[in-house]
C-alpha positions in Angstrom: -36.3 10.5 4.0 -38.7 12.1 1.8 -40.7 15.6 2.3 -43.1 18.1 1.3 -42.7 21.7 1.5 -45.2 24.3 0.9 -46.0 28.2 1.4 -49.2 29.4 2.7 -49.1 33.0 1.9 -50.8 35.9 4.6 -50.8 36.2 8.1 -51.7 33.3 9.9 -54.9 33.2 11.3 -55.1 31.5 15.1 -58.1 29.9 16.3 -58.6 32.0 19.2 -59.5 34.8 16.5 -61.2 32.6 14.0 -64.1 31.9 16.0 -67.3 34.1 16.8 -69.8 33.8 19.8 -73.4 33.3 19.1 -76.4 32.1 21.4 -73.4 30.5 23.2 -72.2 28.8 20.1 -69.1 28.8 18.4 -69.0 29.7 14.5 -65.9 30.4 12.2 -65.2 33.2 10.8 -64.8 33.5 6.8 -61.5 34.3 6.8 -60.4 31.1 9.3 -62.3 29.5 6.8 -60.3 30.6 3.8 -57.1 30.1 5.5 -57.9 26.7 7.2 -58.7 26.1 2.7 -55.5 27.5 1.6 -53.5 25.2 3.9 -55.3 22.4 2.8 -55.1 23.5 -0.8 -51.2 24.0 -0.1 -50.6 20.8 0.2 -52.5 18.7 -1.5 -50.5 20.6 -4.6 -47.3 19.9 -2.8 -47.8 16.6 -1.8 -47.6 14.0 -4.6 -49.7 11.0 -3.4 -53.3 10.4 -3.5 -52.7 8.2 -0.4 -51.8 9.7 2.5 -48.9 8.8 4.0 -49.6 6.0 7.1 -46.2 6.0 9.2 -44.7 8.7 11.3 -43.9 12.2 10.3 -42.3 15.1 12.0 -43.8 18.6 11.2 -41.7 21.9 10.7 -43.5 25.1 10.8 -42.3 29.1 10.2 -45.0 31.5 11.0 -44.2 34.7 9.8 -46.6 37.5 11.3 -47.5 40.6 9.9 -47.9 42.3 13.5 -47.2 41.1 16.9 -50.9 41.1 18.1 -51.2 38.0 16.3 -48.9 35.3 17.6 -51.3 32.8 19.0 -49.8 30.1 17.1 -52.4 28.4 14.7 -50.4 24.7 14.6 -53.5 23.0 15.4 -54.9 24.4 12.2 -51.8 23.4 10.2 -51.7 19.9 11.8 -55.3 19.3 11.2 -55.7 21.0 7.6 -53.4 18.1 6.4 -55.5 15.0 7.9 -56.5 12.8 5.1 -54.1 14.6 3.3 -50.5 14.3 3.6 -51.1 11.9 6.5 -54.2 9.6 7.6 -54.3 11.7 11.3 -52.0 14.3 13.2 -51.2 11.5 15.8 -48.8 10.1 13.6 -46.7 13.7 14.2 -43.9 12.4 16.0 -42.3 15.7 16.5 -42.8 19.3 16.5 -40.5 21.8 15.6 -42.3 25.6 15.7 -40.1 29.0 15.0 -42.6 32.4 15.5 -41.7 35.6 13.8 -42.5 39.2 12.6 -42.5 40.0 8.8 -44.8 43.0 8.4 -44.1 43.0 4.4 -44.5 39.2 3.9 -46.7 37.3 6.2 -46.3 33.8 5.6 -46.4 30.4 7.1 -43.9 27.9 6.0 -44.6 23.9 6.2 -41.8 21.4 6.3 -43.6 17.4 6.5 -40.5 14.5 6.8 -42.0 11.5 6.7 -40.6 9.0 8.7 -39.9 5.4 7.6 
């Protein structure tokens, strides 16, 4: 089975807090922004296709937060960030495997993609 594995440095950033309120619409925030990027960004460098991959996959994630208020876990972020990417669409995610944690000195998220033939 082949993989990808990649590092997306800083805490991770849930959606409940990367969205604002305004005139009863929803707007990201920069930051979600940035870190919804660097996820992308993340693996595009890791993976080593142009094509994305069209069969199944199962997805491993490690968030690592810098404080305890923040443990909404973003996977939808991760999952969708690597659409057109690493895979054609996050349906093809046959199986999740998510681990939470603290690490106040090195926030992180770590990304583990199998892909499945």
């Amino acid at each position: 089975m082949r993989e990808v594995r990649f590092i997306v440095h800083g805490n991770p950033i849930s959606p409940a807090t990367g969205y604002k309120d305004y005139n009863k619409f929803q707007y990201e925030t920069e930051i979600f922004r940035q870190w919804k990027a660097a996820v992308a960004a993340a693996a595009t460098s890791a993976y080593e296709s142009t094509v994305p991959y069209a069969k199944s996959v199962k997805l491993q994630v490690s968030f690592y937060f810098a404080d305890s208020a923040d443990t909404a876990l973003p996977i939808s972020v991760i999952r969708h960030s690597m659409n057109g990417i690493c895979y054609i669409d996050d349906s093809q995610i046959v199986r999740d495997y998510i681990v939470s944690s603290m690490d106040a000195d090195r926030p992180r998220t770590e990304v583990r993609l199998v892909f499945v033939d």
